[in-house]
N, C-alpha and C positions, 0 to 999 in steps of 0.2 A: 359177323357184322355187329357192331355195337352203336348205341343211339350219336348222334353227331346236334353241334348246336349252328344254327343258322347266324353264321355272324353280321349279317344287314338285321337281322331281327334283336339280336341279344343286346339287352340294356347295361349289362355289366352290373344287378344286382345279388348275385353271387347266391345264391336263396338255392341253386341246382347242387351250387359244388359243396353248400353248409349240409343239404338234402342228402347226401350219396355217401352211404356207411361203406364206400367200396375205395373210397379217395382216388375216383376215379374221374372227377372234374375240378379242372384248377383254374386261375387265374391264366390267361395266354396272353397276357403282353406288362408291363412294369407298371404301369398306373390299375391294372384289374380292373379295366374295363371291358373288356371282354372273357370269356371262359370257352373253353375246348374238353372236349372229352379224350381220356385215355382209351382208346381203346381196349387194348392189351386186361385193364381194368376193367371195362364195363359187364356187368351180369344184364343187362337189358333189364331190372326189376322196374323200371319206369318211372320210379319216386322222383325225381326230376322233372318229369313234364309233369307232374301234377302240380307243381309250384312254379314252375315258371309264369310270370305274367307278363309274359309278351308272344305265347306260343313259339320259341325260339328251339325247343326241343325237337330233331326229326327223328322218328322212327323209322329203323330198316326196314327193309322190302320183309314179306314175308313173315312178318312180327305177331307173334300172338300173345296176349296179354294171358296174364294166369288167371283163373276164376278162383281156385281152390288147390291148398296143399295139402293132405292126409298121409297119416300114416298106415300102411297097412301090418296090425300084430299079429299076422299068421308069418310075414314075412321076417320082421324087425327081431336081432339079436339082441338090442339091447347094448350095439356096440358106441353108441355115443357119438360116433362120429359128422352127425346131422348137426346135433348142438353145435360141437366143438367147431362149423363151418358157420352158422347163421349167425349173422350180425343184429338180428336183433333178440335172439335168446327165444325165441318161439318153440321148438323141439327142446322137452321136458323131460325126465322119466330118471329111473333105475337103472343104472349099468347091469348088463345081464336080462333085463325086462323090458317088453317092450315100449318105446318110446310112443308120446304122442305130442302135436301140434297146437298152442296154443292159438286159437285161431284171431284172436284180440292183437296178440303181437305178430302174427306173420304180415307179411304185405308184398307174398308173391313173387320172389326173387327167383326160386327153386334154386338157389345156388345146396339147400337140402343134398335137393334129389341127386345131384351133380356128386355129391361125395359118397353117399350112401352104396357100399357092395351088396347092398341083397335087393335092392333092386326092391326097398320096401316103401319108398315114397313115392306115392301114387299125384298126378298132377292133372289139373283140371283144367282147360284153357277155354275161354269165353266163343 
């Protein structure tokens, strides 16, 4: 289930779909007055409804917002592939060492943890 925009609420100023490093909200009609979410696209990381100013963002049923993302280096090879998924560069490190989390740049997407095979990104929800 991915976030959906309430179109009687949406103002059409586009502030969700500039917000979403997923390109996962667009314009849905020729004059961009209104925006829709991809689903197919959506990671649910929520950066959208924090800029929304009209509350126009709905959250799915069942939605838990992240508190915290860590890395755990007992688990982490040091394979990269955390980086090479986050859009906004927060997972750091040495190829072959364990990675870690900048936590100034995360903002809780876990699309991380989503790629990661050792099962080293550990996930915190509110």
């Amino acid at each position: 289930m991915a976030f959906r925009i309430d179109e009687s609420r949406c103002v059409g100023c586009g502030g969700c779909a500039f917000t979403c490093l997923f390109g996962a909200i667009s314009a849905a009609n020729d004059d961009a007055s209104l925006y829709a979410v991809d689903e197919t696209k959506c990671v649910e990381c929520s950066q959208c409804s924090h800029v929304c100013p009209n509350d126009a963002i709905i959250t799915p049923d069942g939605y838990r917002k992240i508190k915290s993302v860590r890395i755990n280096p007992e688990k982490c090879k040091g394979c990269s592939l955390c980086s090479r998924a986050c859009k906004a560069g927060a997972p750091h490190g040495k190829i072959k060492e364990p990675f870690e989390i900048d936590p100034e740049k995360c903002f809780g997407c876990g699309v991380c943890a989503s790629k990661c095979k050792f099962e080293a990104i550990e996930i915190e929800y509110c």
